[in-house]
Each structure stands twice: as structure tokens, then as C-alpha cells.
C-alpha positions in Angstrom: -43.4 -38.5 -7.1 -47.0 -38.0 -6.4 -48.6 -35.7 -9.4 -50.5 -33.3 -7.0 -50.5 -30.6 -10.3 -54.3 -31.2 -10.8 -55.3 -31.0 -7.1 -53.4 -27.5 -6.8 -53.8 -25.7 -10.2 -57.5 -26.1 -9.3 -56.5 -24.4 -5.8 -54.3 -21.6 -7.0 -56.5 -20.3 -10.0 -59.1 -19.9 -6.9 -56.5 -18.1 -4.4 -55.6 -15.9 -7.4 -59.0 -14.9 -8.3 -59.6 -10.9 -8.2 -60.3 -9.7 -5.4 -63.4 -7.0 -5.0 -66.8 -6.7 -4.7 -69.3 -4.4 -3.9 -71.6 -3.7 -0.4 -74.4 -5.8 -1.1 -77.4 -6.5 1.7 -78.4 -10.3 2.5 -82.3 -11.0 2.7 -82.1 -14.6 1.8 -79.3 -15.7 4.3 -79.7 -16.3 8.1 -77.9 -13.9 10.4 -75.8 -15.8 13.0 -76.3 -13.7 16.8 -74.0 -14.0 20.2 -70.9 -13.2 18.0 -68.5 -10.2 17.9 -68.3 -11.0 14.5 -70.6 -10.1 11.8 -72.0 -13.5 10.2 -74.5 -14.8 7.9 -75.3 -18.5 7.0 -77.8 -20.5 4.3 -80.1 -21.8 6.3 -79.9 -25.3 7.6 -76.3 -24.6 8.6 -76.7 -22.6 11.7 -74.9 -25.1 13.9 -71.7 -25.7 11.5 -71.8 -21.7 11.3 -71.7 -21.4 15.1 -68.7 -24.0 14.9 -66.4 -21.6 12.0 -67.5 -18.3 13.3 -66.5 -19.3 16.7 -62.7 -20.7 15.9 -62.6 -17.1 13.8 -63.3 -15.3 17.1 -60.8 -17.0 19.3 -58.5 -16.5 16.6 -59.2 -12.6 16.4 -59.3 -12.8 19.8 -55.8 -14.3 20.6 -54.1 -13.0 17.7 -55.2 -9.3 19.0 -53.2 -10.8 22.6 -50.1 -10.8 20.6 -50.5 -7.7 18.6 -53.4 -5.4 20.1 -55.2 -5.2 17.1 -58.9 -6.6 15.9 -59.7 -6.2 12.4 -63.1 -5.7 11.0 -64.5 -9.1 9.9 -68.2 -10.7 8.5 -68.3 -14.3 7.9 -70.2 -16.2 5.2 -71.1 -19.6 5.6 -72.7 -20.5 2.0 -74.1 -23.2 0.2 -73.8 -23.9 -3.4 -76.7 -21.6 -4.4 -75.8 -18.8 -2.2 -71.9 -18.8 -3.0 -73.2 -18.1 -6.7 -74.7 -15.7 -5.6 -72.3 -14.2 -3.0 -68.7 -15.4 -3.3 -66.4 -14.1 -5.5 -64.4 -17.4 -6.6 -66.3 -19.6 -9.0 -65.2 -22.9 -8.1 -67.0 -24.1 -4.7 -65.4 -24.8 -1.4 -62.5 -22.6 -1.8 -62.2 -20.0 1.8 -61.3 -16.2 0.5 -61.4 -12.9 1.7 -61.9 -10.6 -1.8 -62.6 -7.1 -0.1 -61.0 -5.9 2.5 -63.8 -7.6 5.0 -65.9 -10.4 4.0 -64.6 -14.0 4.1 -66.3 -16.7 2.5 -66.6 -20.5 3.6 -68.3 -23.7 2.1 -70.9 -24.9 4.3 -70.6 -28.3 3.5 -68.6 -31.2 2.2 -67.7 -30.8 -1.9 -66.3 -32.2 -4.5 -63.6 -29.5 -4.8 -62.0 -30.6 -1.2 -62.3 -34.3 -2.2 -60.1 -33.9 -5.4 -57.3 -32.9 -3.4 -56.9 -36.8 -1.6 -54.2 -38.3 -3.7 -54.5 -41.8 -4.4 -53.9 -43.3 -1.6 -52.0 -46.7 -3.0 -49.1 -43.9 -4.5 -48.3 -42.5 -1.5 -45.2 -44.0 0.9 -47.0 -45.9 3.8 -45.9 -43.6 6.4 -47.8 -40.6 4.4 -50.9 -42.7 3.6 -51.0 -43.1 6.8 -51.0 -39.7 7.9 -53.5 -38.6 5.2 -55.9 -40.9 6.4 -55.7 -40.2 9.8 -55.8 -36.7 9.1 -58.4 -36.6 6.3 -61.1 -39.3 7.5 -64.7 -38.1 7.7 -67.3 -39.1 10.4 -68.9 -41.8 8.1 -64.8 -43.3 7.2 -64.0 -40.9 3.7 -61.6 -39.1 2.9 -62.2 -35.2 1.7 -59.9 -31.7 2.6 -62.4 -30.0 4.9 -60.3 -30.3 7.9 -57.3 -28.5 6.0 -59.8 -25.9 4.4 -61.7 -24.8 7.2 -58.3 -24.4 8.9 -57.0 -22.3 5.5 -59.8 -19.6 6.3 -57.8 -18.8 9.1 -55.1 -17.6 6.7 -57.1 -15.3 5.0 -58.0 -13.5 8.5 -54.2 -13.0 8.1 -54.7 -11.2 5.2 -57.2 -9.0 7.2 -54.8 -8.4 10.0 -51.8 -7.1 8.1 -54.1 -4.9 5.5 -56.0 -3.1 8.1 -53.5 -3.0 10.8 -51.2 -1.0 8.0 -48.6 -3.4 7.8 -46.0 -2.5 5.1 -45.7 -6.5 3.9 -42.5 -5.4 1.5 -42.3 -8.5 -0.3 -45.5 -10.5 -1.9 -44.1 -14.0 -0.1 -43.6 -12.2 3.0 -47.4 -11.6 2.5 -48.0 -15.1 2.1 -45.8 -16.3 4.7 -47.2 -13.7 7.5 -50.6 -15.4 7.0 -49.5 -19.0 7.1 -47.1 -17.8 10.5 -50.1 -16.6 12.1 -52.3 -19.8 11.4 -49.5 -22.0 12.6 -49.3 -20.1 15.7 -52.7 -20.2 16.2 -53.0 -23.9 15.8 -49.8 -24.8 17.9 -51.0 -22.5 21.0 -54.8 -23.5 20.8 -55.8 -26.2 19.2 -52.9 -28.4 18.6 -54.7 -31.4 17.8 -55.6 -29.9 14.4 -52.3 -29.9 13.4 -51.9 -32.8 11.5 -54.6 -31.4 9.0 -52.5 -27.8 8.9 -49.5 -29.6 7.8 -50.3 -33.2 6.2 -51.0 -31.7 2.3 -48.3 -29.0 2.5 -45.6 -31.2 3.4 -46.8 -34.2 1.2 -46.0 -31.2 -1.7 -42.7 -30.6 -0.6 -41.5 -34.0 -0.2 -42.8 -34.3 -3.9 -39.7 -32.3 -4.8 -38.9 -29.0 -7.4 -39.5 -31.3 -10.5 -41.4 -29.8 -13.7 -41.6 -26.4 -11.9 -39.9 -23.5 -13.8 -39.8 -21.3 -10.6 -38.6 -22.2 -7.6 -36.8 -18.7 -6.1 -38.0 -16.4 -3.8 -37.1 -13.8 -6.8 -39.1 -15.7 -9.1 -42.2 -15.9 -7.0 -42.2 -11.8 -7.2 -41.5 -11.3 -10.7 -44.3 -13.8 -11.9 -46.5 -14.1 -8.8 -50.2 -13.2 -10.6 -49.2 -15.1 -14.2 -47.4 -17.8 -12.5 -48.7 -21.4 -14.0 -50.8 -22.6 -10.8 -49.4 -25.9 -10.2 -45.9 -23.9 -9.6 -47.5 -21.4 -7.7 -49.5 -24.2 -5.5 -45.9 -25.4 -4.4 -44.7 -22.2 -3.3 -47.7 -21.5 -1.3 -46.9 -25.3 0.0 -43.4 -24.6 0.7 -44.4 -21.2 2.7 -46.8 -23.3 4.9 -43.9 -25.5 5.7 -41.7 -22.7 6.6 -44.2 -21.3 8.8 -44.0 -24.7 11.0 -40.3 -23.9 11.4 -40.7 -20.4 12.1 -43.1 -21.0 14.9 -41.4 -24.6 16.6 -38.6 -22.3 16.7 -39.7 -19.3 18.0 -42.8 -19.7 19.0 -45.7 -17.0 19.3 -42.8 -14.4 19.8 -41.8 -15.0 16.4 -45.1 -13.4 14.8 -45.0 -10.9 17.1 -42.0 -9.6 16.2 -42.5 -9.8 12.9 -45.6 -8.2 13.3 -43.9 -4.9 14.9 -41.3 -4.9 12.3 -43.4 -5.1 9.7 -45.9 -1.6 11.2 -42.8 0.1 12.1 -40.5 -0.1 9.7 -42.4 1.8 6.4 -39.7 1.8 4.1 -39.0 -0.3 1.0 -35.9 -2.6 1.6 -33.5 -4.1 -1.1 -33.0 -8.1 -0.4 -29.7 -7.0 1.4 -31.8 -4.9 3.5 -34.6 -7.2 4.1 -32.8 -10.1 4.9 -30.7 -8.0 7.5 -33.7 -6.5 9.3 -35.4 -10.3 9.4 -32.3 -11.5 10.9 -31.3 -9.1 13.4 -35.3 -7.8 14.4 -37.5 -10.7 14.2 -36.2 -14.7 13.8 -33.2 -16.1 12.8 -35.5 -18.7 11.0 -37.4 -16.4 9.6 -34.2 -14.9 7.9 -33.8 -18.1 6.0 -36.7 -18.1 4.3 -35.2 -15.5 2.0 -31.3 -16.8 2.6 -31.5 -20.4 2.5 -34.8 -20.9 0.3 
């Protein structure tokens, strides 16, 4: 089994980071124009800014097809100097959304994507195969931008369910909304950056339940904030994977149901509950994330 624990404890202790910070104005950073978004950049980086802040608009944009909602949104494109400034995770390179608006993304190559690459001679040759096809730089590399640029778009799920008033009942349901709509997303409108939505995830998965001490759906509740990060990093892993199946077998019609589901129904739900209402109101596959897990 590949030991992928370094690459994602360094990734979970980032997506678990607090989340807040306060209204702060931004003299020493370039303000990108011709958006509906709000954006600001480091300068020097206009043209990879124009590249991020557009694939965020298209996705408001179709997203708000399927669900008639547009959340509020400014994008930071950063360097390392101004993400010390700025961003709210310490560690470099890692996309997150800490307030309720601003969402924060590397402007260049680091070496926190890079760790992520496994070695490449302990992989089968089927999955080395795939990594390197769906890792390889312009000048023949290997690093995780592809994959993280494409993992902002799951914290713009995170801005569509807590301003859209979205009662999320469980904290993997949370999680698994977000990864639903960046699949979708993806699989409608740019399908050829699929391979690097779904290489890492299901390189995880394949790796097995091994030396992880929770692996239930009950488990990720009770422990979700003190969980040790490598175990968390597998369930956020195995959610991406069940998002794939959720959308290839429903297809945009699945997050929209869940969507509505989700804004209507206010209620807390026991497990009983939950799993009935999944079942019988949104997608049958969607039900057995929380029956079959």
C-alpha cells in the first residue's frame, strides 16, 4: 500500500484550520477588472488570475442554472509574501474559503503541491500511469496544481450551501455537497480535467482502511475537528470518490435535488430519517453513502 499519511496530514491540518478573519482593504495587491467577481492578485500574476477567476465565474454561473442562486464571492490570487499576509492557512498552496466570502489561491507552483506525488516506482503501472498523465507540468514535472486549482472549486461549495441557507444536517453531508457540485461541474463543462479531479482521491481509496481508527460515517461526526489528519484525509478522499458515483449516476439532477432537499427540509433528522429522505427525495446513490459506506 502506498503511505500517502505525510502527503494528506499536511492537507487536512490546512482544511481544518479556523476559519475567520476580519474586513481588511488591499493597497498592495492588483485588482483584477471585466469580472462579476470581486478579485485581487500579486502583481505579475494577472494572466494566471484571469485564468482562476474565470473557471470561478462559469462555475457560479452554471451552478446558479441548477439552483437559481449566486453567492457573494472575492478571489485572492496570492504569492508567498502576500498569502502571509492575507490568507488564513499557514502552510502555502492550500485553496480555502475562512469567512463566509473570500477564497484564497496560490499563484504559483509550490512545494506544498509537489509533496503530494507519490513515488512514482511504488505505485501499480496502471496508476503511475495515470498520475503522470494527469500531474505533468509544461516543462515534463510532476506537482498537484491541476487537482488544487480544481479543489478551490469545492470551497465555492461551501459558499453556496452557507449563503443559500442550506440546512447541511450532517458534517459529511457538508463535505460531500461540495465535492457533488465540483464533480458536476467538471463532468458537464470541462471534462477533460477530470482525470486530475479524481487521480489522488482514488489512488487513496485503493490504498485501503489500514492504520486508520475511523472509518464510519458515525465516526467522522463524533471526531470530525480532532480527528488525526491522515484518517481525516481519507474520508475527505473517499467522499470525493462517492461524488463521482453520485453524479455518473444521476447526473446534474442529482445535486439539484439534493440541493432543494437540503433548503427545504429545516429539520434535524435521526440516521433513520436521513437516510429515508436521501433515498426517496434525492438519489438512490446518494442514499448509500450513509447505508453502504
Amino acid at each position: 500500500m502506498i503511505k500517502t499519511g505525510k502527503y494528506l496530514s499536511i492537507l487536512v491540518i490546512c482544511l481544518l484550520a479556523f476559519r475567520h478573519a476580519n474586513a481588511q482593504s488591499y493597497p498592495d495587491l492588483q485588482e483584477l477588472k471585466g469580472f462579476s467577481i470581486k478579485a485581487y492578485y500579486s502583481a505579475g500574476n494577472a494572466e494566471r488570475a484571469k485564468i482562476i477567476v474565470a473557471r470561478c465565474e462559469r462555475t457560479i454561473n452554471y451552478v446558479k442554472t441548477l439552483v437559481g442562486f449566486t453567492p457573494t464571492v472575492s478571489v485572492f490570487i496570492l504569492n508567498p509574501e502576500h498569502w502571509k499576509k492575507y490568507a488564513s492557512f499557514p502552510v502555502y498552496g492550500m485553496p480555502h474559503y475562512p469567512d463566509n466570502e473570500r477564497l484564497f489561491i496560490a499563484s504559483e507552483d509550490n512545494a506544498f503541491w509537489k509533496s503530494f506525488i507519490p513515488p512514482i516506482d511504488q505505485l501499480s503501472p496502471e496508476m503511475a500511469t495515470r498520475v503522470k498523465n494527469s500531474y505533468k507540468t509544461a516543462d515534463g514535472k510532476l506537482s498537484m496544481m491541476a487537482f488544487f486549482d480544481l479543489l478551490a472549486l469545492h470551497e465555492l461549495g461551501h459558499a453556496f450551501h452557507q449563503q443559500g441557507g442550506l440546512t447541511m444536517q450532517r458534517l459529511w453531508m457538508q463535505e460531500l455537497f461540495c465535492n457533488i457540485m465540483l464533480h458536476t461541474y467538471i463532468a458537464e463543462k470541462e471534462p477533460a480535467n477530470l482525470p486530475a479531479l479524481e487521480t489522488f482521491p482514488e489512488m487513496v481509496v485503493a490504498g485501503g482502511t489500514t492504520g486508520y481508527q475511523y472509518t464510519t460515517l458515525a465516526g467522522f461526526e463524533k471526531i470530525y475537528d480532532k480527528m488525526d489528519p491522515k484518517n481525516y484525509g481519507w474520508y475527505q478522499c473517499r467522499l470525493h470518490v462517492a461524488g463521482k458515483h453520485i453524479y455518473n449516476a444521476g447526473g446534474p439532477n442529482a445535486f439539484i435535488k439534493l440541493w432543494n432537499g437540503l433548503k427545504e427540509h429545516k429539520e434535524q433528522m435521526t440516521d433513520e430519517q436521513f437516510a429515508s429522505f436521501l433515498n426517496k427525495n434525492v438519489d438512490r446513490e446518494l442514499g448509500k453513502v450513509q447505508t453502504d459506506w
